[in-house]
C-alpha positions as CSV (number, residue, x, y, z in Angstrom):
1,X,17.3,19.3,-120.2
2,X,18.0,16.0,-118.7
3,X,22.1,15.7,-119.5
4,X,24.4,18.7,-120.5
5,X,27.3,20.6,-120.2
6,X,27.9,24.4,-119.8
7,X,30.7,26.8,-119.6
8,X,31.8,29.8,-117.4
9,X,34.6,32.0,-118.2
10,X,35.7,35.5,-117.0
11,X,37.4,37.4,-119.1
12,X,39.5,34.8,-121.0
13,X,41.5,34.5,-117.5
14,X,39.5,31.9,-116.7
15,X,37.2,28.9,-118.0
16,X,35.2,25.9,-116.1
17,X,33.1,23.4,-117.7
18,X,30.1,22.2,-115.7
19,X,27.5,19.3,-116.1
20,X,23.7,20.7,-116.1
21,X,20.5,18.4,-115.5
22,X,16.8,19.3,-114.8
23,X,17.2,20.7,-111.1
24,X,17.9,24.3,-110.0
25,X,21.6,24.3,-108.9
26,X,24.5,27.3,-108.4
27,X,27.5,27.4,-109.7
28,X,30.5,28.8,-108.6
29,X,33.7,29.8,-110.9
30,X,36.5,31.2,-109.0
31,X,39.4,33.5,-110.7
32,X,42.1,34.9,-109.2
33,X,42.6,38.0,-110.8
34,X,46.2,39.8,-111.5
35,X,46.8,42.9,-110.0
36,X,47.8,44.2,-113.5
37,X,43.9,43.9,-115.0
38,X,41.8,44.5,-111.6
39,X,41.1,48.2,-113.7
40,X,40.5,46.7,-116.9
41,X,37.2,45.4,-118.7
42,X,36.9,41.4,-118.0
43,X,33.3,40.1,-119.1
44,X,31.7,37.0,-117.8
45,X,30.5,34.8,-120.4
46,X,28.0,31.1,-120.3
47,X,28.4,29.1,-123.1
48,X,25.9,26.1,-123.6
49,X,28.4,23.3,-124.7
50,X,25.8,20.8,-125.4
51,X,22.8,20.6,-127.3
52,X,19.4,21.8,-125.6
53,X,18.4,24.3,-123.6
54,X,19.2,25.5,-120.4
55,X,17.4,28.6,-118.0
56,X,19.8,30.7,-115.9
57,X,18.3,32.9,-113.5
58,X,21.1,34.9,-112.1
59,X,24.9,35.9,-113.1
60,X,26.4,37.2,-110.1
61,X,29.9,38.8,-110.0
62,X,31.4,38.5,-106.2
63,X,34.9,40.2,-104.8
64,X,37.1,37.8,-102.7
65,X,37.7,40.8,-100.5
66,X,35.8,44.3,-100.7
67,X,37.8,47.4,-99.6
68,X,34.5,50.1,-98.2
69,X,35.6,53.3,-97.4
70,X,34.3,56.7,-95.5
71,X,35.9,59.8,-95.5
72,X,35.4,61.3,-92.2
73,X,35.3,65.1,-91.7
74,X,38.8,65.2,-89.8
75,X,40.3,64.1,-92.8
76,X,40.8,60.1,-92.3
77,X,39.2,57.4,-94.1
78,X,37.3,54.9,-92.3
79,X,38.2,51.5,-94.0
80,X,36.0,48.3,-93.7
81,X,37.3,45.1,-95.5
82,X,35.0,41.9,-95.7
83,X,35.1,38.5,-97.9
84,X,32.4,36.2,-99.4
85,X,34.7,33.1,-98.0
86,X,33.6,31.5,-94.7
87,X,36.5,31.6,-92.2
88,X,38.7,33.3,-94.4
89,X,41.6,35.5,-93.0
90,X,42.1,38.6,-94.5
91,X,45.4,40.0,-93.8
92,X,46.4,43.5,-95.4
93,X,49.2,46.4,-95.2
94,X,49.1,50.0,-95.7
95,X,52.2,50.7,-97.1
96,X,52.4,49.0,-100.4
97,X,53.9,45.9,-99.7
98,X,52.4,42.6,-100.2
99,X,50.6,41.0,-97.4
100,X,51.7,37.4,-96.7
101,X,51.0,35.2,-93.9
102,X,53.0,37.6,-91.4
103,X,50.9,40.4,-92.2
104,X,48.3,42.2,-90.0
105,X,45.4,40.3,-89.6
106,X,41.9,42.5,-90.1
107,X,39.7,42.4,-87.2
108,X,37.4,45.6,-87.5
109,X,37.5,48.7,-89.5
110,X,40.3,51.4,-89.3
111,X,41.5,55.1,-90.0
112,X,44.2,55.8,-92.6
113,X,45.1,59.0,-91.8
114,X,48.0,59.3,-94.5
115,X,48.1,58.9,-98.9
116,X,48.7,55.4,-99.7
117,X,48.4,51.8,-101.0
118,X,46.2,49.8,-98.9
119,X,46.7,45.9,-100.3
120,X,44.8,42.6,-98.7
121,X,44.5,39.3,-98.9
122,X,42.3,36.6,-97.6
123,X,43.4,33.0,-96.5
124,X,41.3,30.4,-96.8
125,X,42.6,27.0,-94.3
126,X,46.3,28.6,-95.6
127,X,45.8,28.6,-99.0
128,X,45.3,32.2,-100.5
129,X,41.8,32.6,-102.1
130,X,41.9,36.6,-103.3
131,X,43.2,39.8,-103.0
132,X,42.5,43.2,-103.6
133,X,44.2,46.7,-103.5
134,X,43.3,50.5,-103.4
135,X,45.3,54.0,-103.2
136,X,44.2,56.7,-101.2
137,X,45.3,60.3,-102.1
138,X,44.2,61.6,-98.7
139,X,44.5,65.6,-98.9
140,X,43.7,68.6,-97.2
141,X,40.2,68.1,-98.8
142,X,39.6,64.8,-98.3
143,X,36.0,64.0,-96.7
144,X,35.4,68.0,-96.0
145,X,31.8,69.5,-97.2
146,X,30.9,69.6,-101.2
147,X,28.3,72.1,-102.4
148,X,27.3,71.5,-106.0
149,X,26.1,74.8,-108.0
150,X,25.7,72.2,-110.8
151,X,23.7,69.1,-110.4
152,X,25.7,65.8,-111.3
153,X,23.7,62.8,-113.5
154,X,21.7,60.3,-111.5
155,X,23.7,57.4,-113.6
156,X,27.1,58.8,-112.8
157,X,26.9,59.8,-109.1
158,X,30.9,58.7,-108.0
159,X,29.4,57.7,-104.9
160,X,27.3,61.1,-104.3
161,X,28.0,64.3,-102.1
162,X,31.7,63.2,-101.3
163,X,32.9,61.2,-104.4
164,X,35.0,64.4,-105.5
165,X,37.1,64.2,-102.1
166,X,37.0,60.9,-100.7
167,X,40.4,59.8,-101.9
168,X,40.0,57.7,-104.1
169,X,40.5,58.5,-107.8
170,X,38.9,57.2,-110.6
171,X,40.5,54.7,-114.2
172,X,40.1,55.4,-117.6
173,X,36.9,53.0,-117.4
174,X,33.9,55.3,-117.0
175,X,32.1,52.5,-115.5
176,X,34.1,52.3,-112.5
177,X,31.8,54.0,-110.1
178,X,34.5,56.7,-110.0
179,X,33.3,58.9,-112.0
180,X,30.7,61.7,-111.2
181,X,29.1,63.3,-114.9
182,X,27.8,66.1,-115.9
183,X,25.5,66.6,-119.3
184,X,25.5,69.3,-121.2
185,X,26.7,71.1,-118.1
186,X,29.4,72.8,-116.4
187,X,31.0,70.7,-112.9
188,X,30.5,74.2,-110.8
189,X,31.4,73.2,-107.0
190,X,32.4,75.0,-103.8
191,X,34.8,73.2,-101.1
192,X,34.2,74.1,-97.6
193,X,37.2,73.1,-95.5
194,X,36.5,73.8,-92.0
195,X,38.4,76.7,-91.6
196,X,41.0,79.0,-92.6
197,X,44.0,76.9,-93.8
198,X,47.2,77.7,-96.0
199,X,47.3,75.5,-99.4
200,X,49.9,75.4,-102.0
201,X,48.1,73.4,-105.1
202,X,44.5,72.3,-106.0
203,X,43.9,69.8,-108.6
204,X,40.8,68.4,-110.5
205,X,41.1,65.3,-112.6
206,X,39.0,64.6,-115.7
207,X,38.4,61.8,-118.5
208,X,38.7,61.9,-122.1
209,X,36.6,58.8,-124.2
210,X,35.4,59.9,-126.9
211,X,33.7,56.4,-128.0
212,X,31.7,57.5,-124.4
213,X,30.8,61.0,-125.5
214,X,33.2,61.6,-122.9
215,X,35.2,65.3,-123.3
216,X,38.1,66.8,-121.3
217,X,36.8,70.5,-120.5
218,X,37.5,74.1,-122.3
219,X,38.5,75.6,-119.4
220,X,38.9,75.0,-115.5
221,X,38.9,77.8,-113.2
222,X,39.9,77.9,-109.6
223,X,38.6,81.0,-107.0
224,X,39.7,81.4,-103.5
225,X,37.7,82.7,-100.5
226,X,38.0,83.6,-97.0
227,X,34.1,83.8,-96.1
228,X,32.6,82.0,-98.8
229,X,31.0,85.2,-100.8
230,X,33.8,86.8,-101.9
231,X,36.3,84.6,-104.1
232,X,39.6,86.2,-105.5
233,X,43.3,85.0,-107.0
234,X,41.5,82.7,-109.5
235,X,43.4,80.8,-111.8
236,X,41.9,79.8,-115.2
237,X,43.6,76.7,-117.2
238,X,42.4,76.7,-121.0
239,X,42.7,73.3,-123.3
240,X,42.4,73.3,-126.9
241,X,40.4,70.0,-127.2
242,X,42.4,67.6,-129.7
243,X,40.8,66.8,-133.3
244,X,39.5,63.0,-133.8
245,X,42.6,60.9,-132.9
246,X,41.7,62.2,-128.7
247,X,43.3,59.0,-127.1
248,X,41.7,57.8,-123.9
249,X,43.0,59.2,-121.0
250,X,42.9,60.4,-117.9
251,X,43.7,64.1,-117.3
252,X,44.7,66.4,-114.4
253,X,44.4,70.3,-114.3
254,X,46.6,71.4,-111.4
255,X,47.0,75.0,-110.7
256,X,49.6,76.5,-107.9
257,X,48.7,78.5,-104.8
258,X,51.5,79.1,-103.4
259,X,50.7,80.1,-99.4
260,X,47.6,81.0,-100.7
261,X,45.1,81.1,-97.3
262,X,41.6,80.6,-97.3
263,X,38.4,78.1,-96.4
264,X,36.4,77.7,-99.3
265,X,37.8,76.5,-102.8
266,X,35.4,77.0,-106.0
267,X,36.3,74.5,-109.0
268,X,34.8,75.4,-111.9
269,X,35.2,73.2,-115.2
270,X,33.4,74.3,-118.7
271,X,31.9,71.3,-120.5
272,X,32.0,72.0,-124.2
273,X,28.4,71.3,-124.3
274,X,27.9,69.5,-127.3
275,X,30.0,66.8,-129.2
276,X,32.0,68.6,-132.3
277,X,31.2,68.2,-136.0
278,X,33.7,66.0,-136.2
279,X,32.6,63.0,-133.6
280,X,30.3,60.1,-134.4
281,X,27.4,61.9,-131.5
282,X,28.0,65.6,-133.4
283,X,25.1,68.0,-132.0
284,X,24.4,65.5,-129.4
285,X,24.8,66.4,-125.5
286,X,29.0,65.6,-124.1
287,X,29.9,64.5,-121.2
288,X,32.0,65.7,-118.6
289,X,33.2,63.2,-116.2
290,X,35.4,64.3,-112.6
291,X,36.5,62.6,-110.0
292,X,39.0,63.7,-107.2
293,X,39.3,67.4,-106.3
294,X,43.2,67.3,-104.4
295,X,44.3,69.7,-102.3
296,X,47.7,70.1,-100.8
């Protein structure tokens, strides 16, 4: 069309009006978003304001800073921060606080070696142009070797082999790339930590949505081993799935082992296989969705 206008918007947080004409351009929309909604659902939306047509041939969503992470086998995360903005300065702390101008200035990736809130921000000519924050619940477990006696869905990976101990723990949006699922089947897993070690607690987290399909399990059961064949002191935690009014949530099922000692941990959790008689998917396959297996 020769003469138009459009309109971006993100999540209501944020709405710019641009003109259109006949030649292929980009268009950028910027949104600074609070800290308090950077888990929730925000939606992009293009609004033709005008009369006509218009083509749009791509609807790209861009972080002002990007927080990568690797778990390394010693039990550190390797953290890489980068930013879309050209000679921006991204400055971040590791303890929670905010980063302001005073803060350390990132140069090349670095090892948190201890649980907490990594927060950064990026400076563009002085003026801040993003941020962006992440807690790490580094653990005993934390980047050791997974082996799956279950096989995890190709749509809801986490991350793949080390999304149930690299720290980093998942909302109650399923979507999150968090989340590692399982269909119609039990999350069966066996966590080899390196060697003989004394733990007090293991943990597995899970998520209830039911509009998902999504189902807390029966039962979990943690198993205990020395050599990896033989697994003893199991603890089995049973939940009585809730009738229709199952609010979204995210659940943990922590079991105590007090000076327990051993190398390899077996998490077991019992998806109830299919969704009850009661739910709007009854007979159909459920879901079981896990993310962070913590050891302490």
């Amino acid at each position: 069309m020769e003469e138009g206008r459009f309109a971006m918007s993100l999540g209501g947080l944020e709405t710019t009006q641009f003109e259109i004409d006949q030649a292929w351009n980009k268009y950028d929309l910027k949104v600074l978003i609070p800290e308090s909604k950077q888990n929730a659902r925000l939606g992009p939306r293009l609004e033709l304001i005008s009369r006509g047509m218009a083509w749009f041939d791509l609807l790209e969503l861009v972080q002002d800073i990007q927080i990568l992470s690797d778990p390394r086998g010693d039990g550190g995360i390797l953290v890489k921060l980068t930013t879309p903005h050209k000679g921006g300065v991204i400055r971040y702390s590791t303890d929670g606080s905010d980063p302001d101008l005073n803060a350390t200035v990132y140069t090349e990736p670095f090892t948190l070696d201890d649980p907490g809130v990594l927060r950064a921000k990026v400076w563009v000519n002085g003026i801040q142009a993003g941020s962006g924050s992440e807690n790490f619940d580094i653990h005993m477990g934390t980047g050791k070797s997974v082996k799956y006696l279950s096989t995890y869905s190709k749509g809801y990976t986490g991350g793949g082999e080390k999304a149930l101990v690299d720290g980093k723990t998942g909302s109650t949006g399923f979507k999150d790339g968090r989340w590692q699922g399982f269909l119609k089947k039990d999350c069966e897993v066996i966590i080899d930590l390196g060697s003989t070690l004394t733990i007090n607690q293991v943990s597995a987290s899970f998520l209830q949505d039911y509009n998902a399909w999504i189902f807390l399990p029966e039962q979990v059961e943690y198993a205990f081993s020395i050599n990896g064949k033989d697994f003893t002191d199991s603890v089995s935690i049973d939940y009585q799935l809730p009738a229709k009014d199952g609010k979204l949530q995210r659940k943990s099922f922590t079991a105590k082992a007090r000076n327990q000692d051993c190398r390899y941990i077996k998490v077991k959790a019992k998806n109830i296989g299919l969704c009850p008689e009661w739910h709007q998917g009854k007979g159909n396959a459920a879901w079981l969705f896990v993310d962070e297996i913590i050891i302490k």
